[in-house]
C-alpha positions as CSV (number, residue, x, y, z in Angstrom):
1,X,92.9,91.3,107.5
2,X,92.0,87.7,106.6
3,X,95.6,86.0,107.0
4,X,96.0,88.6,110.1
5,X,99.7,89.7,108.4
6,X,99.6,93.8,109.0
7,X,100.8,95.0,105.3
8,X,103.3,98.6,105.0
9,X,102.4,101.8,103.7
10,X,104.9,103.9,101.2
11,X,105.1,106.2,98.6
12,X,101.8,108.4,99.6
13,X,100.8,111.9,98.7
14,X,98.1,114.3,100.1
15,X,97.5,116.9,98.0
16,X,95.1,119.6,98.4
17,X,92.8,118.2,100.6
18,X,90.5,119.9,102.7
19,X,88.1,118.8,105.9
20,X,85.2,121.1,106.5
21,X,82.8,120.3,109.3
22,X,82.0,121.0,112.6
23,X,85.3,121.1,115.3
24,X,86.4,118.3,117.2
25,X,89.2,115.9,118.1
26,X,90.2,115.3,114.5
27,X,93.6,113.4,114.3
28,X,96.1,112.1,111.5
29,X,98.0,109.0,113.6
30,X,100.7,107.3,111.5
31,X,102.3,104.0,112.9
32,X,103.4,100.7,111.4
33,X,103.3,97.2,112.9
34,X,106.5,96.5,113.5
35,X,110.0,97.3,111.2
36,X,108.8,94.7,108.2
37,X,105.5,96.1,108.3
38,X,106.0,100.0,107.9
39,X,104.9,103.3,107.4
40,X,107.3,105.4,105.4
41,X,107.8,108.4,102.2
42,X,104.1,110.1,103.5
43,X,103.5,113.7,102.2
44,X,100.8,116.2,103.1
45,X,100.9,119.0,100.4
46,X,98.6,121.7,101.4
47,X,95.7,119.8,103.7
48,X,93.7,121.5,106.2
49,X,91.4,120.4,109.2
50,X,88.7,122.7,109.7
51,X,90.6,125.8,108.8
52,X,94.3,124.8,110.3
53,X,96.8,123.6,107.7
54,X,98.4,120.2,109.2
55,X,101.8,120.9,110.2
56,X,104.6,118.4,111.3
57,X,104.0,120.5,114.9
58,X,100.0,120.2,114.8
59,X,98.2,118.9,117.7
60,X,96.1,117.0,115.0
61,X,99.6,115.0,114.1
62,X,100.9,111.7,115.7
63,X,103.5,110.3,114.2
64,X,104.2,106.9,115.8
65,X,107.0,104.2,116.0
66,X,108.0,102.2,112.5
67,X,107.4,105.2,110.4
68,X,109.7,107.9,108.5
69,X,110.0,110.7,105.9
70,X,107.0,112.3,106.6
71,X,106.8,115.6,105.1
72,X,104.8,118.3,105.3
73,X,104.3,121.0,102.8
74,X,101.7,124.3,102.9
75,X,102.2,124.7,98.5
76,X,101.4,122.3,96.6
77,X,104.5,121.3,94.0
């Protein structure tokens, strides 16, 4: 950031993405800056890490403060 002013995230879709590789620590983390600076409308639409479909429950999931409507879907639509 050249000004240093964190920007938002909205309106993003996943959709039929797939991570091969070898197994590890592989995480989706999800957190805005502050309530200005957001995270918010995020869907994951059939996406997989190394075999396991990401879930709202998955241990590859954080989902941090200043960020909502997340979804989750196995099919994509």
């Amino acid at each position: 950031m050249r000004k240093k002013v964190p920007g938002f995230i909205r309106n993003v879709r996943f959709r039929n993405v797939t991570v091969e590789g070898q197994s590890g620590d592989y995480l989706v983390q999800m957190e805005g800056a502050d309530a200005e600076h957001d995270v918010r409308d995020v869907t994951f639409e059939n996406v997989s890490i190394v075999g396991s479909k990401l879930t709202e429950g998955s241990r590859r999931v954080r989902i941090g403060k200043h960020t909502e409507n997340v979804r989750f879907r196995e099919e994509a639509q």
